[in-house]
C-alpha positions in Angstrom: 0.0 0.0 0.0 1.5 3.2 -0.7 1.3 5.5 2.8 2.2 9.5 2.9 4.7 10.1 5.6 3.9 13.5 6.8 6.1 15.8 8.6 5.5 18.9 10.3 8.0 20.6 13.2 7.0 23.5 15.2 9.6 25.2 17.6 10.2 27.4 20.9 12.9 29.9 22.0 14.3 30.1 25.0 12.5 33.5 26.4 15.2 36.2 25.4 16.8 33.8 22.8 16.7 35.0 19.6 18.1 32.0 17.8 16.6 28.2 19.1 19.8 26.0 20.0 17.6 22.8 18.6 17.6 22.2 15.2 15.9 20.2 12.7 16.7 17.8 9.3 14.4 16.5 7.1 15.1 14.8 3.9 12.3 13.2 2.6 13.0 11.3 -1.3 11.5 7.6 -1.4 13.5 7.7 2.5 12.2 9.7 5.1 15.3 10.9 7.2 14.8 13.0 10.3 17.4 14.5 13.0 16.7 16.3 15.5 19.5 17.7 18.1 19.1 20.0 21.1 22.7 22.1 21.7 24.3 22.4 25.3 22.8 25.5 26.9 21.1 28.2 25.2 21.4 30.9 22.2 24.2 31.1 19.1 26.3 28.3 20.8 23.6 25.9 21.7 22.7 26.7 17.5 25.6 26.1 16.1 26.7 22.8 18.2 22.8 21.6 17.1 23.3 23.1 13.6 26.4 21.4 12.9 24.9 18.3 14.5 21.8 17.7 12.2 23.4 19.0 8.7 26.4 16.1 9.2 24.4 13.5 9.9 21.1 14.3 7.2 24.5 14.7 4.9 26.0 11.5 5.5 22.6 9.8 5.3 21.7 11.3 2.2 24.9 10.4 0.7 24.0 6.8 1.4 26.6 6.0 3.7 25.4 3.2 7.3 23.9 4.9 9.7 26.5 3.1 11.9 29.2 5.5 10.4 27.0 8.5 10.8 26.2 7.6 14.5 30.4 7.3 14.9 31.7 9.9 12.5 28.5 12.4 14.7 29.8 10.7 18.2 33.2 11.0 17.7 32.8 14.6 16.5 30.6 15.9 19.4 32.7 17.0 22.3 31.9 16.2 26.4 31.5 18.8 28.7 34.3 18.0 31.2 32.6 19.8 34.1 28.7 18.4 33.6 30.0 15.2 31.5 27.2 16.3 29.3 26.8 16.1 25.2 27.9 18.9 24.0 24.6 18.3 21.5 22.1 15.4 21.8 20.5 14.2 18.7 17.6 11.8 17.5 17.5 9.9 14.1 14.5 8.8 12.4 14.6 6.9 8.9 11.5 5.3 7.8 12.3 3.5 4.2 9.8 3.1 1.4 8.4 -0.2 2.8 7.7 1.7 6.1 10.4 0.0 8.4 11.5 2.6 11.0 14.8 2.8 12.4 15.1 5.5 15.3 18.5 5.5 17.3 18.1 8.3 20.4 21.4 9.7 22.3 20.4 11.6 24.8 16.9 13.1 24.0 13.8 12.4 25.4 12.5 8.9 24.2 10.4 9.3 21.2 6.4 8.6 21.2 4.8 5.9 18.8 0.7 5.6 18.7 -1.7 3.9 16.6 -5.1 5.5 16.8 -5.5 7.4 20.5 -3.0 4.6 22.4 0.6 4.2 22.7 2.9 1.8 21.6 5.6 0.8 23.5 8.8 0.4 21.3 11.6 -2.0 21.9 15.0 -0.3 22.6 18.4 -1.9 22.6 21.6 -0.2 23.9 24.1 0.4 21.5 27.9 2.1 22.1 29.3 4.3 19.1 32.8 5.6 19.7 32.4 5.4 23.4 28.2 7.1 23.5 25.6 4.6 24.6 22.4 5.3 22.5 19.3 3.6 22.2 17.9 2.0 19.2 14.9 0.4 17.8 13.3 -1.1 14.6 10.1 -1.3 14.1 7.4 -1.2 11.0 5.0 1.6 10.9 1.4 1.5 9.8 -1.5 3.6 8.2 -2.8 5.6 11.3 0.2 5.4 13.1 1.8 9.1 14.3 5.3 9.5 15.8 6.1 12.2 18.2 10.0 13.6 19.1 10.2 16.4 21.6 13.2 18.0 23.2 13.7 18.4 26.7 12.3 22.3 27.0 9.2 20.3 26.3 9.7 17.7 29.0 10.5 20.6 31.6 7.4 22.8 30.7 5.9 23.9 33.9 8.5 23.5 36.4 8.2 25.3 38.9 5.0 26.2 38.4 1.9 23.9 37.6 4.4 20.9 38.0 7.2 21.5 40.4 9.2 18.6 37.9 7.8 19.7 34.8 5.3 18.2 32.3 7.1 15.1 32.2 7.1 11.9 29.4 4.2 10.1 30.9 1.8 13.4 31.1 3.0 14.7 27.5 1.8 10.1 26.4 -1.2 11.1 28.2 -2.1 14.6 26.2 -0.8 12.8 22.9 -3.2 10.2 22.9 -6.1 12.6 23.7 -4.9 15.4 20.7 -4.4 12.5 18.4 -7.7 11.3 18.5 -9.2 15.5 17.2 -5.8 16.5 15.2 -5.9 14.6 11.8 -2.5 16.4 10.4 1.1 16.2 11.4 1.1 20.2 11.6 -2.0 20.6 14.4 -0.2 18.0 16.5 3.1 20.2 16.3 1.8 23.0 16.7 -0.6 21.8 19.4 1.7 20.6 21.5 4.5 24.2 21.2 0.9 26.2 22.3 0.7 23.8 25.6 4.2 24.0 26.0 4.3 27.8 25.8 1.2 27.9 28.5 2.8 25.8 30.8 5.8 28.1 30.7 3.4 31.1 30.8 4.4 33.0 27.7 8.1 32.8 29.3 9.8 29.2 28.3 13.0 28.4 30.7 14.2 26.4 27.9 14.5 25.6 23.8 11.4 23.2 22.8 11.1 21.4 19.5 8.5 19.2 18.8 8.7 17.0 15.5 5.6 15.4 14.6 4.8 12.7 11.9 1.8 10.9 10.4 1.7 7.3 8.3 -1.5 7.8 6.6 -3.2 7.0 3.1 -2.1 10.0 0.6 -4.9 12.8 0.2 -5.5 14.2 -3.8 -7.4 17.4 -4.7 -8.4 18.4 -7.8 -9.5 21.9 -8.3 -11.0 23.1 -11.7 -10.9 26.9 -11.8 -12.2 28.6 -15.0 -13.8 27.7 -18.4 -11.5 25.9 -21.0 -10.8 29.0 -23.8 -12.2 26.6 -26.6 -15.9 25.6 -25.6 -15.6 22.8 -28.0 -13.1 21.0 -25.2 -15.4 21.6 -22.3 -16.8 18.5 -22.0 -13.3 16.5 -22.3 -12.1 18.9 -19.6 -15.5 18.0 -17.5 -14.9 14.2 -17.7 -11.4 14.8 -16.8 -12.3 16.7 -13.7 -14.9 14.3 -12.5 -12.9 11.2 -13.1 -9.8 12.6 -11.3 -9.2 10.6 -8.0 -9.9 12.1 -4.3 -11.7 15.6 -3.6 -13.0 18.0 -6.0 -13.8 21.5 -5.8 -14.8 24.0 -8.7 -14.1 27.8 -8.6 -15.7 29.5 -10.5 -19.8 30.4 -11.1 -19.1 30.0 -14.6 -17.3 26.8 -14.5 -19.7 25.2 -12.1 -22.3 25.7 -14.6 -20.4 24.2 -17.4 -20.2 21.4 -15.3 -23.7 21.3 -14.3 -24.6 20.9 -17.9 -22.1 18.3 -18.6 -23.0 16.2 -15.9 -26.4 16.7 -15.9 -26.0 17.3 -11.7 -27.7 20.9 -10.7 -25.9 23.5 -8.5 -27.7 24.8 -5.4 -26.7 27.8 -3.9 -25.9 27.9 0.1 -26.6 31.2 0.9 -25.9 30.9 4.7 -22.3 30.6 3.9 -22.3 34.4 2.5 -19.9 36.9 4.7 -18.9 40.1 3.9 -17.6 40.2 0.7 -17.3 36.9 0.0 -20.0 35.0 -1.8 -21.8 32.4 -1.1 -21.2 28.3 -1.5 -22.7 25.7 -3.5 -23.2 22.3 -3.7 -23.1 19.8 -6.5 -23.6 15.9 -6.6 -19.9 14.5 -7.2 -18.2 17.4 -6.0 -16.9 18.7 -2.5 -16.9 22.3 -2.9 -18.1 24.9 -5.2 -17.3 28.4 -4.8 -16.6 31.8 -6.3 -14.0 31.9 -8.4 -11.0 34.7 -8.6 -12.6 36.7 -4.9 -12.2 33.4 -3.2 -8.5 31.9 -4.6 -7.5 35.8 -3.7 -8.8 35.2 -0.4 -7.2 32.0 0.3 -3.8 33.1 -1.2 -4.1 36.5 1.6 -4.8 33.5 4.3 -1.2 31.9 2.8 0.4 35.3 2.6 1.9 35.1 6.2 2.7 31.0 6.8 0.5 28.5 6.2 -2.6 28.4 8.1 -3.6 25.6 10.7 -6.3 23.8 9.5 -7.7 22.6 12.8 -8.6 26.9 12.5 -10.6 26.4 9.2 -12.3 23.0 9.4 -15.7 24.3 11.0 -16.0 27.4 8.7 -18.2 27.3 6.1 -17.3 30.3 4.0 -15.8 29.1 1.0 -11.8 30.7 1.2 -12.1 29.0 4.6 -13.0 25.7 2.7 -10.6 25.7 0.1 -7.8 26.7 2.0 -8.7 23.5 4.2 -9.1 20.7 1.4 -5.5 22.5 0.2 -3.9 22.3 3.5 -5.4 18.3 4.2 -4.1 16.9 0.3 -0.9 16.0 -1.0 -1.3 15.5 -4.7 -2.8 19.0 -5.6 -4.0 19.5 -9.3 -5.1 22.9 -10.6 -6.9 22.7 -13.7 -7.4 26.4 -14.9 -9.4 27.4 -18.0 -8.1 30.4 -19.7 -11.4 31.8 -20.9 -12.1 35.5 -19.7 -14.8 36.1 -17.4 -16.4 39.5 -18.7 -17.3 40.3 -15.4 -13.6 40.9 -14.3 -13.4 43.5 -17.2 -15.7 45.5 -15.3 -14.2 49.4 -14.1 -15.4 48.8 -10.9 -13.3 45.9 -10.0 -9.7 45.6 -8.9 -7.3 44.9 -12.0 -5.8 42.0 -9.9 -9.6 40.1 -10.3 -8.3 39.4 -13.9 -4.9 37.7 -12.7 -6.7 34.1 -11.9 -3.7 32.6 -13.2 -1.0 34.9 -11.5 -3.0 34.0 -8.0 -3.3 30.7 -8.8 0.7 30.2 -9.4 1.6 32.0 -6.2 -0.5 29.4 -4.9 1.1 26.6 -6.1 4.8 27.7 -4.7 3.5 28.5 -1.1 2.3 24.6 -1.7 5.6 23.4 -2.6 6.8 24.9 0.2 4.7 23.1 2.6 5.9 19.7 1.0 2.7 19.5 -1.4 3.1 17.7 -5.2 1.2 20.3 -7.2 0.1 19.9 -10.8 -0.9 22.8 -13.0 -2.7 22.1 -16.1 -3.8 24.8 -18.0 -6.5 24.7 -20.9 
């Protein structure tokens, strides 16, 4: 079965830090390869030593070499703190392979979380010694619906002090995983989730560098979004059958085009008029399709919520105003194709109207590199 292995990361600085001393790899082509490493301390130092850390061993991984090597070429690199006899940097290693076996070795970092559905499951470590460092490692094979969780230690320690005298703590953190893993259906919201605890537990103020990696093994999501009327009528109903035979979701933008495909179909479009706001129009709905919306107003008001970072999409998924909707089938899919007709709407012509309402296909292409940038395979077929 072919599984998406999605990866999101979402960090802390220490309060008055301006650069976070744990870092983050990912390499992700047919292998997934994660590294995560947590400098000694705090700041530039605590950066670098992390820095330097993650980009040798992603390098040596990538470059194929045994991730024994790596483990003593990183070990025998990484200095000891004489005074502390600490790790001067503490990493975690993650490789899951194209037939989902997971190998995770952990030196020094808080042990990593595996569920399936809302439970945990306990993994099998074995000690291992590399150029003098004891680390722990595991194999395991990894399943659709399993998530894997890595945190660093500024998550561990969360409310010391304070709500917990000892901090937040491995069990506790198990305990709120299973519960947000049940309601969070993307890598990103469990990230993300967990650094807006974190940050409450250290009330605003974090006494330390968090990082929390998070990873789904789920079924891939597609998309398909038809925007605009082919330019040649004559090709509309190839482009119609196309659209409707594509695999996954489908959502039409465009009044226009969902009329076209009305007719083609022979399914009639209804109009949802309590998902009007303020200048954004109304919804539709059509047998066969998951959204309908307005065309250029609504991909311009989707790119605006892109415009700053992506969007979390536990924030959209119980708003019906159609941006909100796109923006949230675009966010959940991983194979996006735009199929965008390069017939003029008259209406965009119109004095009245911004000049940028006639740029469908500039919008659209912004659109597609913010997607790439969140790990997305976008498609743009134009006609």
């Amino acid at each position: 079965m072919n599984l998406k292995v999605e990866v999101a990361v979402s960090q802390l600085n220490k309060y008055g830090e301006e650069l976070c001393g744990d870092c983050v790899e990912i390499a992700q082509d047919g292998y997934t390869v994660i590294v995560m490493s947590d400098g000694l301390g705090s700041g530039v130092k605590a950066h670098i030593l992390a820095s330097l850390t993650t980009k040798m061993a992603a390098t040596m991984l990538k470059g194929g070499l045994p991730l024994g090597e790596v483990i003593d070429s990183v070990a025998s690199t990484l200095p000891v703190c004489e005074v502390r006899r600490l790790a001067y940097s503490t990493f975690s290693i993650l490789i899951i392979g194209p037939d989902y076996k997971a190998h995770l070795v952990e030196y020094d970092n808080p042990l990593a979380f595996l569920g399936r559905g809302s439970e945990l499951v306990t993994i099998d470590r074995q000690k291992k010694t590399y150029s003098g460092r004891v680390v722990q490692e595991s194999f395991f094979q990894v399943n659709d619906g399993d998530w894997l969780v890595l945190v660093s230690d500024g998550v561990l320690h969360a409310g010391i002090g304070g709500i917990w005298n000892l901090g937040w703590g491995w069990n506790r953190i198990g305990d709120y995983l299973k519960r947000m893993a049940s309601r969070e259906e993307d890598a990103r919201s469990m990230a993300f989730g967990l650094i807006e605890t974190t940050e409450r537990l250290y009330a605003g103020k974090p006494g330390d560098d968090a990082t929390v990696v998070a990873v789904r093994i789920r079924a891939p999501r597609y998309l398909t979004v038809l925007a605009g009327p082919p330019v040649d009528m004559a090709d509309d109903a190839r482009v119609v059958a196309e659209f409707m035979a594509s695999p996954g979701k489908k959502a039409i933008c465009g009044g226009t085009t969902s009329l076209i495909v009305a007719r083609e179909t022979g399914h009639p479009v209804t109009v949802n008029m309590a998902t009007m706001r303020e200048g954004i129009p109304p919804t539709g709905q059509m047998e066969g399709v998951d959204l309908v919306c307005e065309g250029v107003l609504t991909l311009s008001r989707v790119a605006d919520l892109f415009k700053d970072g992506a969007p979390l999409r536990r924030n959209l998924i119980y708003r019906s105003d159609g941006p909100s909707r796109l923006a949230s089938l675009l966010l959940e899919s991983d194979n996006i194709r735009f199929m965008v007709g390069r017939a003029i709407n008259p209406a965009h012509q119109s004095p009245d109207l911004p000049i940028d309402l006639a740029l469908k296909r500039r919008i659209i292409e912004d659109l597609c590199r913010r997607l790439n940038e969140l790990g997305k395979n976008v498609r743009l077929d134009v006609y």
